[in-house]
C-alpha positions as CSV (number, residue, x, y, z in Angstrom):
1,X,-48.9,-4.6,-48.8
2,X,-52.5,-4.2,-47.5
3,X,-54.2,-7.2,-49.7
4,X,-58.1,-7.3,-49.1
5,X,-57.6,-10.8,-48.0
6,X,-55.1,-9.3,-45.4
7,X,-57.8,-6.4,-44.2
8,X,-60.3,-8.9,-44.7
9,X,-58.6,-11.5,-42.0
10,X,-57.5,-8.3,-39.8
11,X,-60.7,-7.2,-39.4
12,X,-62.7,-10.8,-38.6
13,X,-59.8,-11.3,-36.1
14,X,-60.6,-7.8,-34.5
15,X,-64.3,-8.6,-34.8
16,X,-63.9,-11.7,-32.8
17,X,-61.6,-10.6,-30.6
18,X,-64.1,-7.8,-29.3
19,X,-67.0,-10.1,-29.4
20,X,-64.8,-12.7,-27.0
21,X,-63.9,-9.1,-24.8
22,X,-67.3,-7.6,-25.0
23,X,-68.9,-9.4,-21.9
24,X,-65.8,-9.3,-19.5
25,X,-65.3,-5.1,-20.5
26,X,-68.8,-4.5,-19.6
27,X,-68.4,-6.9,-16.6
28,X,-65.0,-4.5,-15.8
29,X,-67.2,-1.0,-16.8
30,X,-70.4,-2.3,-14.5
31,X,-68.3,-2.9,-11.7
32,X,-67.2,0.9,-11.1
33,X,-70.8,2.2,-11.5
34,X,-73.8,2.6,-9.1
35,X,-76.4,0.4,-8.7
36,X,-78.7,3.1,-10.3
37,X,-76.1,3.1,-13.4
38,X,-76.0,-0.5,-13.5
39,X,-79.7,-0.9,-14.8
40,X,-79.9,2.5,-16.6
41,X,-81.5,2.4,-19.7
42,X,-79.8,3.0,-22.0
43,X,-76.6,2.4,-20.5
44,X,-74.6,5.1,-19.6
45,X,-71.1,4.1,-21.4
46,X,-70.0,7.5,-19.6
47,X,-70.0,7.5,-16.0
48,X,-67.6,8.8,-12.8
49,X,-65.9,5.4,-11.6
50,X,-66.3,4.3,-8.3
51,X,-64.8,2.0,-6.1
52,X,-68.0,2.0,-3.2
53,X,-68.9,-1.6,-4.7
54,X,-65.2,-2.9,-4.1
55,X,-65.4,-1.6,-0.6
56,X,-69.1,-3.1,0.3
57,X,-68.0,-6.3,-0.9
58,X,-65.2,-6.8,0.9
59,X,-67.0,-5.4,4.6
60,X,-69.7,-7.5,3.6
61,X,-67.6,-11.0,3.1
62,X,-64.4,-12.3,3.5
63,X,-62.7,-12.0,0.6
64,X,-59.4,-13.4,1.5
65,X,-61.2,-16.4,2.8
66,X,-63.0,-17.3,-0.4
67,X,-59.6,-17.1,-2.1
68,X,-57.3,-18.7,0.2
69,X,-60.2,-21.8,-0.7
70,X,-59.9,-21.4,-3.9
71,X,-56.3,-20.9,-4.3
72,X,-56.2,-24.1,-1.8
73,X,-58.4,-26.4,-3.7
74,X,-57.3,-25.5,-7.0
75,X,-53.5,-26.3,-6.1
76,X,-53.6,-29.2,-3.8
77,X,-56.3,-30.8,-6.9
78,X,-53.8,-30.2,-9.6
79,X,-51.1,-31.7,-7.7
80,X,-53.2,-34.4,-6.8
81,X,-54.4,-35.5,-9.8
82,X,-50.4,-34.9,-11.8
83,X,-49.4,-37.4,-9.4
84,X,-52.3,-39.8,-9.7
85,X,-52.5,-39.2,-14.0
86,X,-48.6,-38.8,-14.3
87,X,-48.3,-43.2,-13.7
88,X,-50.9,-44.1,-15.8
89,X,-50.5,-41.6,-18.7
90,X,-46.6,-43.1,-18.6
91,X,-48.0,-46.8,-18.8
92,X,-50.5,-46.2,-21.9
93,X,-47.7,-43.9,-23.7
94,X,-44.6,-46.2,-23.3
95,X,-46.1,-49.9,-22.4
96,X,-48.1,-51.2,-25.2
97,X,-51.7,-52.7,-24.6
98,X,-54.5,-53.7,-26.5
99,X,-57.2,-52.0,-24.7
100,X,-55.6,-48.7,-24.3
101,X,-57.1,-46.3,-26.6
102,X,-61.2,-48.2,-25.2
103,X,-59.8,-46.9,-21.8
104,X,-58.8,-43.3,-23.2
105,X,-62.1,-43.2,-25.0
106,X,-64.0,-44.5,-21.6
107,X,-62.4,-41.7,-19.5
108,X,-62.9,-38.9,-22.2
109,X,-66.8,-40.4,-22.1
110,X,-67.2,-39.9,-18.1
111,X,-66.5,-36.0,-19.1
112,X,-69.7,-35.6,-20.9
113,X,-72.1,-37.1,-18.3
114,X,-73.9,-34.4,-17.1
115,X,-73.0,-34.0,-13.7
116,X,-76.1,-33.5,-12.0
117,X,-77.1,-36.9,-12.6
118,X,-74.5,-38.1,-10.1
119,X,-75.5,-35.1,-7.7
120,X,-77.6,-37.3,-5.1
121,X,-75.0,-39.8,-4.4
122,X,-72.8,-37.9,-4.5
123,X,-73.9,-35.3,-2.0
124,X,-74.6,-38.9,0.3
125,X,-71.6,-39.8,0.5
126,X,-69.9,-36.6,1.3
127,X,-72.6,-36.1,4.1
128,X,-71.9,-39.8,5.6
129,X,-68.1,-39.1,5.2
130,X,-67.8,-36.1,7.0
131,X,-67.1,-33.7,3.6
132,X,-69.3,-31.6,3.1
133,X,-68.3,-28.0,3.4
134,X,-64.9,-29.1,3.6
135,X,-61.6,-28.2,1.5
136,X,-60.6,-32.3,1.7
137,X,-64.2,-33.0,0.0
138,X,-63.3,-30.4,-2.6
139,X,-60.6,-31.4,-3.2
140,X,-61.6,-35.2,-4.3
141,X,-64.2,-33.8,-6.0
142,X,-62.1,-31.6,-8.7
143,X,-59.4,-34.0,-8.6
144,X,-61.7,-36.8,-9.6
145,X,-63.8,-34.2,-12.3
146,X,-60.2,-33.4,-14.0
147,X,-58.4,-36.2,-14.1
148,X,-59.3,-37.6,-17.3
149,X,-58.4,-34.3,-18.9
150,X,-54.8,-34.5,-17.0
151,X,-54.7,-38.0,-18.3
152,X,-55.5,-37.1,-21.6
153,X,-52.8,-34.0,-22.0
154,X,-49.9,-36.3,-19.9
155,X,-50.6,-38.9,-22.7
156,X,-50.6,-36.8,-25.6
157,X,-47.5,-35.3,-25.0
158,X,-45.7,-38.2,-23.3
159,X,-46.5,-40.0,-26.9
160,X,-44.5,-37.5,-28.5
161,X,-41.1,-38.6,-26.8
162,X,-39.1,-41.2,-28.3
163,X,-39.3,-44.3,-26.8
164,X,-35.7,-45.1,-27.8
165,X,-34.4,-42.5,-25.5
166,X,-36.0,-44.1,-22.4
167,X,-34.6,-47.3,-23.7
168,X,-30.8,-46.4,-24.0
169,X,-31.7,-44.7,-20.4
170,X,-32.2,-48.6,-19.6
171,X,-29.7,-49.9,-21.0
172,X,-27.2,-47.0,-19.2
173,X,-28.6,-48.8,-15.8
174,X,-31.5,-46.1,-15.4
175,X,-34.8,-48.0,-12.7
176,X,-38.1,-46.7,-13.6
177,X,-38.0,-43.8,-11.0
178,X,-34.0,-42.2,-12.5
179,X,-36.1,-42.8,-15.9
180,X,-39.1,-40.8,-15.1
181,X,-37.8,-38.4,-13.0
182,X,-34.3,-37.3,-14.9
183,X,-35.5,-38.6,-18.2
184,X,-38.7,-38.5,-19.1
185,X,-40.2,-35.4,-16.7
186,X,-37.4,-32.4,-17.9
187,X,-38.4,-34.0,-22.1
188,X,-42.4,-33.0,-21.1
189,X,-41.9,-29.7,-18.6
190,X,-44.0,-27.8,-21.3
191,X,-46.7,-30.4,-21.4
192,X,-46.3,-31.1,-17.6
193,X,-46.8,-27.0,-17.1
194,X,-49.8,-26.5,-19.3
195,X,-51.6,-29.5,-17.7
196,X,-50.8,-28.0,-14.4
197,X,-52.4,-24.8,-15.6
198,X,-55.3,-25.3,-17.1
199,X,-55.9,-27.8,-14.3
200,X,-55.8,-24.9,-12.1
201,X,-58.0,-22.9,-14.2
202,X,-60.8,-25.4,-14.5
203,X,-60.4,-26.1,-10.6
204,X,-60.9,-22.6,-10.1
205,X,-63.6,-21.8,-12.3
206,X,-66.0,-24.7,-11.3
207,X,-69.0,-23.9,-10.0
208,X,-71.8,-26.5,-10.4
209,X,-69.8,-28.7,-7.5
210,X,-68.7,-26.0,-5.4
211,X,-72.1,-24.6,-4.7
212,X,-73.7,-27.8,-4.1
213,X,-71.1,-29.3,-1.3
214,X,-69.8,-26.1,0.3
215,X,-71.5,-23.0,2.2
216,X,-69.1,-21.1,4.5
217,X,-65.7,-23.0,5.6
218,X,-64.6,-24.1,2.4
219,X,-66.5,-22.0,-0.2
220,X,-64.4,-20.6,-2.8
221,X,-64.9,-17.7,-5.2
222,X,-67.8,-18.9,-6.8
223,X,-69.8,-19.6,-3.7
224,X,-68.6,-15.6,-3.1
225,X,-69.9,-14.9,-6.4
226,X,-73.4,-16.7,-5.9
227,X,-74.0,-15.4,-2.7
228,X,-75.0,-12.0,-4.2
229,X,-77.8,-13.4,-5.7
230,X,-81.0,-13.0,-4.1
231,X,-84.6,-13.7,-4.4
232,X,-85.0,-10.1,-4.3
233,X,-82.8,-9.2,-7.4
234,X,-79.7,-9.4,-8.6
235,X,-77.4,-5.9,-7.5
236,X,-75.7,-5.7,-11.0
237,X,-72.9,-2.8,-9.4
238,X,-71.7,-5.2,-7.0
239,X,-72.4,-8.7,-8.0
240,X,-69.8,-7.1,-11.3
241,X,-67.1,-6.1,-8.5
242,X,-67.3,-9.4,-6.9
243,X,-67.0,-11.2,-10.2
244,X,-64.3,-8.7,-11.0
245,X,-62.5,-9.9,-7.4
246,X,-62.9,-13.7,-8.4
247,X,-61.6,-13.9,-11.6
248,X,-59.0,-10.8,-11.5
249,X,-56.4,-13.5,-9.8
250,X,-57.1,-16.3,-12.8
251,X,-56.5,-13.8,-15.3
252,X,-53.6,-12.1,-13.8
253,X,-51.7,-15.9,-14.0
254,X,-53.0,-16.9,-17.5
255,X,-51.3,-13.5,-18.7
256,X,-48.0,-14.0,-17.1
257,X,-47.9,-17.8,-18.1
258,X,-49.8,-17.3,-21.6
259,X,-46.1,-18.4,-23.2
260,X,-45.4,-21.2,-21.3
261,X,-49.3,-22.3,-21.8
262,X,-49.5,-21.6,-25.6
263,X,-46.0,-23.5,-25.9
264,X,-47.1,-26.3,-23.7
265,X,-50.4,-26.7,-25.9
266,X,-48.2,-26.7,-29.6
267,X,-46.2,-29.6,-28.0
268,X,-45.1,-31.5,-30.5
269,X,-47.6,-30.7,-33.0
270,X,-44.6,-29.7,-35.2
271,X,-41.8,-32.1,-36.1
């Protein structure tokens, strides 16, 4: 039965939904066009696709290069900062203290300082380190940018398991590590996989740190992105088939784990 509040909702959902598509389908349309189509006016929504933008991007950089660093960084940070955020999320969710939600709310609060204010020393310390331009420097940097985030999503969902069941592990003869490992960690795979991967998605779309401590060895996909800006303009055609390049890998993995993410998110928000 078609209601008007059902029409209604179907089409604000459909308006919303092509509002949140619009700028990646005209980023996916510009990207098979000519440079001289790219900045037509008006815009020709009709066109012969080409793929000569795909093939001057990749002879003019190394692709696979820019990946591999991405795919690198991303990983090895999200792995990093599980195993750095698993610890302390278990101690705050299971071992009572009285200062625990003043340190959630502190590490939450390092999230919204803007992150150019730390840029100088920052970009010091790399340089007197040895780190610029390096994937070991990168990969501090977004394990240290996400790790309240990871904190924040291990200890939401950890809260969620009973502590009685880690306590009859105890009392069964279970150490901390047979507790965490065969007890705790199978209870929280959804939470543990949807940390990991919008860990990996943040990692991989961060750009204000990438460009300002990388330029050729270690530059991911938005340093390949950036680079086809220039101070004589920006070429529209192929700056979209880069950006089509970069995030056509993301995407690909948010679609095939959208389940496992969406499920991992919802964790325990029903009982």
């Amino acid at each position: 039965m078609f209601t008007p509040a059902y029409v209604l909702r179907t089409l604000g959902a459909w308006v919303v939904a092509l509002l949140l598509f619009f700028p990646l389908g005209w980023l996916l349309l510009t990207a098979f066009k000519t440079e001289l189509q790219a900045i037509a006016i008006p815009p020709e929504l009709f066109f012969t696709p080409t793929l000569d933008n795909f093939h001057e991007v990749q002879e003019r950089s190394d692709y696979l290069l820019y990946a591999k660093n991405s795919v690198i960084t991303s990983v090895v940070s999200t792995l990093l900062g599980l195993m750095i955020a698993a610890p302390a999320a278990y101690s705050m969710a299971f071992i009572k203290g009285q200062y625990t939600k003043d340190i959630l709310m502190w590490m939450l609060s390092t999230k919204m300082m803007p992150a150019v204010g730390v840029l100088v020393p920052m970009y010091l310390m790399f340089r007197d380190f040895g780190l610029l331009d390096t994937r070991t420097g990168l990969v501090v940097v977004l394990t240290l940018i996400n790790l309240p985030i990871v904190v924040w999503m291990l200890y939401t969902y950890f809260k969620e398991i009973p502590g009685e069941i880690l306590e009859a592990a105890r009392m069964d003869g279970a150490n901390l590590r047979s507790e965490i490992l065969y007890v705790l960690t199978p209870m929280a795979v959804p939470g543990i996989a949807s940390t990991m991967l919008l860990n990996i998605i943040l990692a991989w779309n961060e750009a204000f740190w990438t460009l300002q401590l990388t330029t050729s060895d270690a530059a991911p996909l938005t340093q390949f992105i950036a680079s086809y800006s220039s101070p004589e303009g920006l070429l529209y055609a192929k700056l979209s088939a880069a950006s089509t390049m970069a995030i056509a890998p993301i995407l690909i993995l948010g679609w095939f784990s959208q389940k496992q993410l969406v499920r991992g998110l919802t964790f325990g928000a029903v009982k």
